[in-house]
C-alpha positions in Angstrom: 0.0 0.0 0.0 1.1 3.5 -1.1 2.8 4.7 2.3 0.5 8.0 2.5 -2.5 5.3 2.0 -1.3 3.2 4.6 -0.6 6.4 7.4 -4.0 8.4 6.9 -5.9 3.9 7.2 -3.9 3.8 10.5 -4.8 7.8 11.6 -8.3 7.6 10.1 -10.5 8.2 13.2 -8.7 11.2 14.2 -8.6 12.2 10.8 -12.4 12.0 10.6 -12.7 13.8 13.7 -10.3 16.8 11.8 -12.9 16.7 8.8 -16.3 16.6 11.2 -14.8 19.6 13.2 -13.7 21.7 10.0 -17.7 21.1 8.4 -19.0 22.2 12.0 -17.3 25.3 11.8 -18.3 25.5 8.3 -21.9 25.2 9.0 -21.4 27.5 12.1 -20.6 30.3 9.6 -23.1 30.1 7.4 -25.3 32.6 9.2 -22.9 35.4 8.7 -20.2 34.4 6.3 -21.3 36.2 2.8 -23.9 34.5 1.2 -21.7 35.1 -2.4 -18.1 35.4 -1.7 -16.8 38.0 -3.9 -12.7 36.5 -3.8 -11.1 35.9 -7.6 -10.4 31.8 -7.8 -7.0 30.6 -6.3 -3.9 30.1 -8.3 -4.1 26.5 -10.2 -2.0 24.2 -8.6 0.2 21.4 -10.5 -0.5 18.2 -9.3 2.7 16.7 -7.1 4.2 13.2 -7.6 3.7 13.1 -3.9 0.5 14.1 -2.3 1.3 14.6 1.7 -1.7 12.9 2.8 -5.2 14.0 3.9 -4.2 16.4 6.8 -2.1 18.5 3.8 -5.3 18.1 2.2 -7.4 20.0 4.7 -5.0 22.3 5.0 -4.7 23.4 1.7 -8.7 23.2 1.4 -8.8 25.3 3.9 -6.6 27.6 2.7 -7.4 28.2 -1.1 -10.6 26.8 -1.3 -13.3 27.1 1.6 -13.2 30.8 1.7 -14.5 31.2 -2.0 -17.4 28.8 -0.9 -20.7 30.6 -1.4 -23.6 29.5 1.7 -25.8 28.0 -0.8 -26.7 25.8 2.2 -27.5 28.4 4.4 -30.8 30.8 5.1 -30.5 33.5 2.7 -29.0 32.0 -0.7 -32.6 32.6 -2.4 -31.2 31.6 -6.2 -32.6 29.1 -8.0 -34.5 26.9 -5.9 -31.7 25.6 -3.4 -32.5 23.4 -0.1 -30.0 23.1 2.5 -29.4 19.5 4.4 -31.2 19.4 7.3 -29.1 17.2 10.3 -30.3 14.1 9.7 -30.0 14.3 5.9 -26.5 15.0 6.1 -25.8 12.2 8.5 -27.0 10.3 5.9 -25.2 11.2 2.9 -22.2 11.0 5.1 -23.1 7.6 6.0 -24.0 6.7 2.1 -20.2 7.9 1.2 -18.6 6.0 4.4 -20.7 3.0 3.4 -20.1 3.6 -0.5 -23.1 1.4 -1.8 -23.9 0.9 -5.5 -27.7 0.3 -5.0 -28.6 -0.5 -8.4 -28.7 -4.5 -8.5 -30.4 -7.3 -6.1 -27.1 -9.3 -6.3 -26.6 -6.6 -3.3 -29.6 -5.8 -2.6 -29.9 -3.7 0.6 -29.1 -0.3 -0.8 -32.0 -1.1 -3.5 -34.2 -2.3 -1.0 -33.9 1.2 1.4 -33.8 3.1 -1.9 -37.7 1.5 -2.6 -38.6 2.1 0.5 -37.9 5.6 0.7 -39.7 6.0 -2.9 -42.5 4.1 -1.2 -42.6 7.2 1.6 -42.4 9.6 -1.5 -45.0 8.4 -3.1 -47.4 8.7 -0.3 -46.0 12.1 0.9 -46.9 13.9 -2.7 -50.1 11.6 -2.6 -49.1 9.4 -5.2 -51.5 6.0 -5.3 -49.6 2.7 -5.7 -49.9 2.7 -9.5 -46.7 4.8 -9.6 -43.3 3.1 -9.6 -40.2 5.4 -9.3 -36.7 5.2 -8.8 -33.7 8.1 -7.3 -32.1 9.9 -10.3 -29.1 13.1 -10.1 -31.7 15.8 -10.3 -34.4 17.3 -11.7 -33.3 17.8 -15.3 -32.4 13.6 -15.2 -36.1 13.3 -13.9 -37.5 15.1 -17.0 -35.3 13.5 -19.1 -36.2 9.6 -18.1 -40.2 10.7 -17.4 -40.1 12.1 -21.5 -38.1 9.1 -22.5 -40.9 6.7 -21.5 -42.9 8.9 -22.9 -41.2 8.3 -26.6 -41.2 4.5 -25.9 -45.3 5.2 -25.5 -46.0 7.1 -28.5 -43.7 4.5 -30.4 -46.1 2.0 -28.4 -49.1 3.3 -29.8 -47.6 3.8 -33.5 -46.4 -0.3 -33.2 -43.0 0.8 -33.3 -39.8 0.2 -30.8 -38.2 3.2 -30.1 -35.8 1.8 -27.8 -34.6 -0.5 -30.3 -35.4 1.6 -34.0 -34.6 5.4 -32.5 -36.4 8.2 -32.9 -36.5 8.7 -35.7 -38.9 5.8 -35.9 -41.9 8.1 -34.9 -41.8 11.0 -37.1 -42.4 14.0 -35.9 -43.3 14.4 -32.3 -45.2 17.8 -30.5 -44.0 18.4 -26.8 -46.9 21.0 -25.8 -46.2 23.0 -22.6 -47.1 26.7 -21.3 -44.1 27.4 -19.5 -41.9 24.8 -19.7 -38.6 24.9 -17.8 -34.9 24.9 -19.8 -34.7 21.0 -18.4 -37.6 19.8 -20.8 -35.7 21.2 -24.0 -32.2 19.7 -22.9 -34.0 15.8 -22.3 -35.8 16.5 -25.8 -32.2 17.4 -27.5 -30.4 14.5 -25.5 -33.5 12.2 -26.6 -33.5 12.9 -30.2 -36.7 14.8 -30.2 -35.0 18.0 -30.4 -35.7 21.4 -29.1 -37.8 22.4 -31.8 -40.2 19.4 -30.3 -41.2 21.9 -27.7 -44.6 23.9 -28.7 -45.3 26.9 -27.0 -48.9 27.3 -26.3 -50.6 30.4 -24.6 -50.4 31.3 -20.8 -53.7 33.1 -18.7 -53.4 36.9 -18.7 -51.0 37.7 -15.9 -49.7 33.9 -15.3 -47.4 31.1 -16.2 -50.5 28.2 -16.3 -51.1 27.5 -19.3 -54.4 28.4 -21.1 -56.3 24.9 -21.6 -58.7 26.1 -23.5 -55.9 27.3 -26.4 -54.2 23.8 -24.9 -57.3 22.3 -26.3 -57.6 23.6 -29.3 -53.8 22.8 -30.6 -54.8 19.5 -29.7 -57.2 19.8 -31.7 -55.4 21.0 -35.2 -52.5 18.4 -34.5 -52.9 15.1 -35.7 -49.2 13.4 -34.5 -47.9 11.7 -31.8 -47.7 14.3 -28.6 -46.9 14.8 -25.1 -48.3 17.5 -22.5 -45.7 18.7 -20.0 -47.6 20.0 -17.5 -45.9 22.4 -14.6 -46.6 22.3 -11.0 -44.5 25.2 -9.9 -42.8 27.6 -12.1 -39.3 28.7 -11.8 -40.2 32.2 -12.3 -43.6 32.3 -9.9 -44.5 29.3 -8.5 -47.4 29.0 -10.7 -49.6 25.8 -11.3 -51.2 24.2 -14.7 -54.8 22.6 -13.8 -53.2 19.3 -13.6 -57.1 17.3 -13.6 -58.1 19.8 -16.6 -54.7 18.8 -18.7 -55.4 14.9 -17.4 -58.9 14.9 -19.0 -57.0 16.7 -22.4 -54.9 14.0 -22.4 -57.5 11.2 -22.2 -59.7 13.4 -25.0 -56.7 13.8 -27.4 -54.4 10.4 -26.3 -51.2 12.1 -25.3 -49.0 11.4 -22.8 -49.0 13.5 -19.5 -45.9 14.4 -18.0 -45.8 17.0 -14.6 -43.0 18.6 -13.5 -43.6 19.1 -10.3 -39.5 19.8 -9.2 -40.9 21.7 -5.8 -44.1 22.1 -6.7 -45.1 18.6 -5.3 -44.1 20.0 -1.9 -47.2 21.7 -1.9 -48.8 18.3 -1.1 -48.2 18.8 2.3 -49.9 21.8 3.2 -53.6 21.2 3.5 -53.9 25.3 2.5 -51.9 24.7 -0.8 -52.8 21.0 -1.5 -55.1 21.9 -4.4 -52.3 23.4 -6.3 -51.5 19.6 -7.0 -55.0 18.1 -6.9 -54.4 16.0 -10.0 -50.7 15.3 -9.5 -51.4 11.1 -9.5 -53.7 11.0 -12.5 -49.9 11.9 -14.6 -48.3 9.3 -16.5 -45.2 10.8 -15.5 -44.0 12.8 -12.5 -40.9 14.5 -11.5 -39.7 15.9 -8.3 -36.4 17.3 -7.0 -35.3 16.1 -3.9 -32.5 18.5 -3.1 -34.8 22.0 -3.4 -37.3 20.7 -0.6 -36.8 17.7 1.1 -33.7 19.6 1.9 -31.0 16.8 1.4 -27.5 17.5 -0.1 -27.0 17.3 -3.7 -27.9 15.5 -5.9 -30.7 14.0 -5.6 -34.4 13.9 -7.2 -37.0 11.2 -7.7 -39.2 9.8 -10.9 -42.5 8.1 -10.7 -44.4 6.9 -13.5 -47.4 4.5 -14.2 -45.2 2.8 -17.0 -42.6 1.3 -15.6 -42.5 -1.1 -18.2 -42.0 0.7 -20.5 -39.2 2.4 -18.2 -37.3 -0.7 -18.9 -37.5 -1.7 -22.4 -36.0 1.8 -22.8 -32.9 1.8 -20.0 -32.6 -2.1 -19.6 -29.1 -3.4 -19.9 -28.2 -6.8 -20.9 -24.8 -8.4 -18.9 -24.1 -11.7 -17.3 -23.6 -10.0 -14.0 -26.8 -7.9 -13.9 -30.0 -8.4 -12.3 -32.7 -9.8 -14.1 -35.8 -7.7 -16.0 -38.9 -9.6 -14.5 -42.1 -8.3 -13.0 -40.1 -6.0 -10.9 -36.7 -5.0 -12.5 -33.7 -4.1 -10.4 -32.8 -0.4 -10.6 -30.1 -0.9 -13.5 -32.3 -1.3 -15.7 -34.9 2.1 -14.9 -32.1 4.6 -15.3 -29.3 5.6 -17.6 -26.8 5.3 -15.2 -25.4 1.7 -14.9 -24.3 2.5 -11.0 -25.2 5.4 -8.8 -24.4 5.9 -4.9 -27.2 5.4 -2.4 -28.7 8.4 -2.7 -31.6 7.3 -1.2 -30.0 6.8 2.6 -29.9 10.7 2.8 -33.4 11.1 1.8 -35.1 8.1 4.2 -32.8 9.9 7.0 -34.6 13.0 7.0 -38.1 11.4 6.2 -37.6 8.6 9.0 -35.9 12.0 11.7 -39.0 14.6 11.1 -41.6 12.5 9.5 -44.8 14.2 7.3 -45.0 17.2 10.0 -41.2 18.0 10.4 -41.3 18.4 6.5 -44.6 20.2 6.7 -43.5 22.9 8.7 -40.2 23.7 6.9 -42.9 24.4 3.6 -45.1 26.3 6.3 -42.3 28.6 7.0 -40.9 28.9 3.8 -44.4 30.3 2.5 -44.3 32.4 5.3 -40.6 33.8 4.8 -41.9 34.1 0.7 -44.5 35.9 2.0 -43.0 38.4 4.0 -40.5 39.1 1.4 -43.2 40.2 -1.1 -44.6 42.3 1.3 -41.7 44.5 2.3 -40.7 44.1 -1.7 -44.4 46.1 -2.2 -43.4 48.3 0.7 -40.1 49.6 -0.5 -39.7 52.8 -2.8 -37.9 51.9 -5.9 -39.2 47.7 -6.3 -42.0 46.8 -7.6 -43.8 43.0 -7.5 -44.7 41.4 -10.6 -46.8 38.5 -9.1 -48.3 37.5 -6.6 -46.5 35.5 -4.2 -48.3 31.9 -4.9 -46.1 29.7 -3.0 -42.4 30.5 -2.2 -41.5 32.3 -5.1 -41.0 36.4 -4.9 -40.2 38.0 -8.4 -40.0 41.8 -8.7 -38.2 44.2 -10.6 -37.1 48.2 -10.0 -39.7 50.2 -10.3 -37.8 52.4 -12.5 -35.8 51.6 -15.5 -36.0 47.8 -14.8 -33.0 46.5 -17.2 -30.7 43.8 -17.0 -27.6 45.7 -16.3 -29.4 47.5 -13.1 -30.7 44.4 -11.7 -27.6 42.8 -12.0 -26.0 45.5 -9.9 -28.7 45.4 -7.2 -27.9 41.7 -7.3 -24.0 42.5 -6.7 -25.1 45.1 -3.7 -27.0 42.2 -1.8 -24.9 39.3 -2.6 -23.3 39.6 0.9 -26.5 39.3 2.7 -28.3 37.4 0.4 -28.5 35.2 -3.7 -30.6 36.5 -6.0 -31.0 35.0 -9.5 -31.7 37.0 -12.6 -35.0 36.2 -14.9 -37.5 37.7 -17.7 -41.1 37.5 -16.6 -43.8 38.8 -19.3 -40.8 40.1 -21.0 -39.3 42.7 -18.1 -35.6 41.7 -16.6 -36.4 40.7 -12.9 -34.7 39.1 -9.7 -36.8 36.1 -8.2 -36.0 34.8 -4.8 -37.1 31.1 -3.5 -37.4 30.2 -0.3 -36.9 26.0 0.0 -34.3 26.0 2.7 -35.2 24.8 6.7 -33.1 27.3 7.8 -34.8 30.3 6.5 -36.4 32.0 9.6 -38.2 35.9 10.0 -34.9 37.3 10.8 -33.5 36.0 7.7 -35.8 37.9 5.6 -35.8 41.3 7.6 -31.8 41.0 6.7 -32.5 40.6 3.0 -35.3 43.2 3.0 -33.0 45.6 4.6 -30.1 45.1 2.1 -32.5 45.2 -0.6 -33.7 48.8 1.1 -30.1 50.1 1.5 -29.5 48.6 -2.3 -31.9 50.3 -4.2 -31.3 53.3 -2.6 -27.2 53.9 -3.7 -28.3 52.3 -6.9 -30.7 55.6 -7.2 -32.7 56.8 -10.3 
């Protein structure tokens, strides 16, 4: 054994206990380190014939590296929609990398065992009914991409060809029919020969991202060819919400295929005053949702359902002597593109075994709220203005004066010590949009990014 393998295997508990204490005081910080550090990257190192071991590691980790971290796991890094890891989560990915599982096949089954379990917890969380299979992918965009790539196998199913085994090509032209469809739908329809160009625009309602299923209806209607709805249940930009039982009975008038991408929007689930956002959800042929936005576990991490696992297979089965077999119930190899993946599931069955249904519904509850009160001291600030209604735990708004890109952008830059903003269009006017999915996030947290917004908008002036 390599003799700096061989010293940190004899030092390893104490080394541990170097790396546990180094992410304590990491997570101890995150509160008032800045949210965006503003340091220029390090120097590139070269990469030394010897390396010095895992305490030089640290060190230098330390050193060059941690500093330029942003606290995209802490309370106020409102971009995109980022989670934290609540405690129990993290134990658990901790544990998945110290136990270092490849849960994909029953020839080693416990890690696939846990990982249907915790799908099994899922599934009734979001109110999913037992006719929905599903299976831990990297993230949402890998979600999309495998819940569209049954739907191709479908339409080839219907047309009485094998997609899987002929290509795409195989069904002619295909119609992807969405209001407000996220980037993530046109990447899986590029990456699953579809293309971009698959994805059909159809009209939103006045003033929202839902799209309009009346002009829904009637494109429907003038298209003849093979088609899928992607339905959204929670827009990036607002939260918004299609009529997921109106798009289901579209679906069963025209014979498309029903696909929700429900990312965080299934979160809503929870919340008895925002279940109806989803009323619908389990009538989809294909669902996805993002684990590592509100389930708050560490990236990455997201689940897929579907009613057709079947055809789930015939597309990403793989055929090797040292594989699991297909069958009635296929191992996980054979659900996914990825041929081994680590046991993702352990952090997310930490975190639902630790807090349960309530535990999770409270961290929505008081992201809502902390949404909520953002909006409001957005409306109540000279120089902002909101440019939708705060729906779930979305807050977009703009400057109420000469809203363009490069001014936002420097609002943006003011903040970024107290708090991550992310840039966006909405009904065609630059904006910044702040989502609240991490448990961390309390009132105080928002009073601090109100008052730098204040301060912000006021040295950026007129």
């Amino acid at each position: 054994m390599h003799p700096e393998l061989a010293a940190d295997l004899d030092q390893l508990p104490a080394l541990l206990e170097e790396t546990r204490s180094r992410a304590a005081a990491f997570l101890d910080s995150l509160d008032e380190r800045p949210v965006v550090p503003r340091a220029d990257p390090p120097a590139r190192m070269p990469l030394g014939e010897r390396g010095g071991g895992l305490r030089a590691a640290l060190a230098e980790f330390g050193e060059r590296w941690e500093p330029r971290l942003s606290g995209g796991a802490g309370p106020r890094y409102f971009g995109f929609v980022t989670g934290g890891a609540t405690p129990a989560a993290l134990a658990g990915d901790w544990l998945t990398a110290a136990a270092d599982q490849n849960s994909n096949s029953s020839l080693d089954g416990a890690g696939q065992q846990l990982e249907r379990e915790t799908v099994g917890w899922l599934r009734e969380l979001f109110g999913l009914s037992a006719a929905h299979g599903g299976t831990f992918v990297s993230g949402a965009t890998m979600s999309n991409t495998v819940g569209l790539a049954i739907a191709r196998q479908w339409l080839g199913e219907r047309l009485g060809v094998d997609v899987a085994e002929d290509g795409a090509g195989a069904l002619g032209r295909v119609r992807v029919f969405s209001g407000s469809a996220h980037s993530s739908v046109a990447k899986a329809l590029a990456v699953l020969g579809l293309g971009r160009g698959a994805l059909t625009p159809v009209p939103v309602l006045p003033g929202r991202e839902a799209v309009d299923v009346a002009a829904l209806g009637r494109a429907l209607a003038d298209h003849d060819g093979p088609c899928v709805l992607v339905a959204n249940a929670g827009t990036v930009n607002t939260a918004d919400f299609d009529d997921l039982r109106a798009l289901a009975d579209l679906r069963d008038r025209h014979g498309c295929w029903l696909h929700v991408d429900a990312a965080f929007g299934a979160f809503a689930a929870l919340v008895p005053e925002h279940a109806h956002l989803v009323a619908g959800l389990d009538l989809a042929d294909s669902v996805c949702v993002d684990l590592h936005k509100w389930l708050n576990v560490p990236y990455d991490s997201a689940v897929q359902f579907t009613r057709r696992p079947d055809l789930q297979a015939e597309v990403f089965r793989n055929a090797a002597a040292y594989l699991g077999p297909l069958g009635a119930d296929p191992d996980l190899v054979h659900l996914t593109p990825e041929n081994s993946h680590r046991l993702r599931a352990l952090a997310a069955w930490f975190t639902l075994r630790a807090y349960g249904r309530s535990g999770h519904r409270e961290i929505v509850e008081g992201c809502v709220a902390g949404a909520r009160a953002l909006g409001e001291a957005v409306e109540g600030t000279d120089g902002l203005r909101l440019l939708a209604p705060v729906r779930l735990n979305v807050v977009c708004f703009t400057l109420a004066e000469r809203p363009t890109a490069e001014r936002l952008a420097a609002l943006a830059d003011r903040v970024a010590d107290e708090a991550f903003l992310t840039p966006t269009h909405y009904d065609g006017v630059p904006a910044l949009r702040a989502a609240f999915s991490n448990w961390r996030t309390t009132g105080s947290d928002v009073r601090r990014a109100a008052a730098a917004l204040a301060k912000a908008v006021r040295e950026l002036g007129g």
